[in-house]
N, C-alpha and C positions, 0 to 999 in steps of 0.2 A: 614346625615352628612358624611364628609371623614375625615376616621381615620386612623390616621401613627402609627403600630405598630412595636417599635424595636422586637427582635428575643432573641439572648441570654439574659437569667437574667429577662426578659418580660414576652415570652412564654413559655422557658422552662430553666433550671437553667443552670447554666452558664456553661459550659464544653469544648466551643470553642478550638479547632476545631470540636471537635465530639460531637454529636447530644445529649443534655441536656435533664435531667428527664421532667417528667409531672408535670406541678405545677396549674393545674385547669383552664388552659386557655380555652381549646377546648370548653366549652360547653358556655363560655362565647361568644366569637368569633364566634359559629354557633348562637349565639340568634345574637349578631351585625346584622349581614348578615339576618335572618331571618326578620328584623325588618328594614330591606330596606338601611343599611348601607354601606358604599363602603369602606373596610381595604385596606390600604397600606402598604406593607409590606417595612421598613424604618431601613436598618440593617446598621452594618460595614461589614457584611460580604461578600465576593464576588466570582465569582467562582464557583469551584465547593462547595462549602463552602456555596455560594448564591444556589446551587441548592439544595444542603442538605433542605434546612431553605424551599424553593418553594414545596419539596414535604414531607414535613413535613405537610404545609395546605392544599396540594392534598390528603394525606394519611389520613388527619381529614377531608376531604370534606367541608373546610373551601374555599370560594371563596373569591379570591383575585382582587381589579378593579386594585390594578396598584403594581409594584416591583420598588422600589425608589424613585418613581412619579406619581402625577399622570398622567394618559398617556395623560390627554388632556390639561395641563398649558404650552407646547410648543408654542402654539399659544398665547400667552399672556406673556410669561415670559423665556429669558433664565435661570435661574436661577436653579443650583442644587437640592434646596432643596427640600423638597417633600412638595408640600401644602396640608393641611388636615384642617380640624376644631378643631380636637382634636389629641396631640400625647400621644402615651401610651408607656414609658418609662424606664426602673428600676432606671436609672441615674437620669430621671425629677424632679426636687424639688416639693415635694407634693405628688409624686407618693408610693401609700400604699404598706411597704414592710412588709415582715416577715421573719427569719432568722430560720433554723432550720439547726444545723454540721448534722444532719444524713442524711439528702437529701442534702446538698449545704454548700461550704464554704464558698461562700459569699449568700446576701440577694437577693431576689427577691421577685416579683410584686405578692401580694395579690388580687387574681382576685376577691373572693366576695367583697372586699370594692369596687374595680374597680367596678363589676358591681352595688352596688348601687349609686356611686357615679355618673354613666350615666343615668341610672334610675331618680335620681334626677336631672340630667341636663336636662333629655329629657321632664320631668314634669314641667321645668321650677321653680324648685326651689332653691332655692340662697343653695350653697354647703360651701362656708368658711365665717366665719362670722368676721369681723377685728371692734376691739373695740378700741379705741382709750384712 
């Protein structure tokens, strides 16, 4: 799968401009990658702002297959946005957050549900249940 990962409030807590704590992504985002997955790193941020955020997954030896896009939907699409299968968001509606004032004032991205909630996509079992 190709996965668009936003940056601040995502991977690390919010602090834009400057480089956000640790909130447990890394080892989530090296199993992605280890388990044959292509991340896109899918931010606002730009600049050297954007390079902060690139060697932030260099410095965790997290590989990245594309920065905004993927690098091969040129051919098929002009389109800005970044195609992925899955995006992983702090702002996405559904995305598992948790709030803690001593690390962050605002919330960010729970990576252990994250990770089980791909765990369970990739086993192919149904993740939200709508009852009518």
């Amino acid at each position: 799968m190709q996965i668009a990962i936003d940056f601040d409030g995502t991977c690390v807590t919010h602090e834009y401009p400057e480089m956000g704590k640790d909130i447990g992504a890394v080892p989530v985002l090296q199993w992605l990658v280890e388990q044959g997955h292509k991340l896109i790193l899918f931010t606002m941020r730009s600049g050297v702002t954007l390079e902060d955020a690139i060697g932030w997954f260099k410095l965790n030896r997290i590989e990245l297959y594309g920065i905004q896009k993927d690098p091969l939907q040129h051919s098929w699409t002009k389109s800005p946005k970044a195609y992925a299968h899955v995006y992983i968001d702090d702002a996405a509606l559904g995305c598992p957050l948790m709030y803690n004032p001593e690390v962050s004032s605002r919330p960010y991205v729970h990576w252990p549900s994250i990770r089980d909630m791909l765990t369970k996509l990739f086993e192919g079992k149904q993740l939200f249940v709508i009852d009518n």
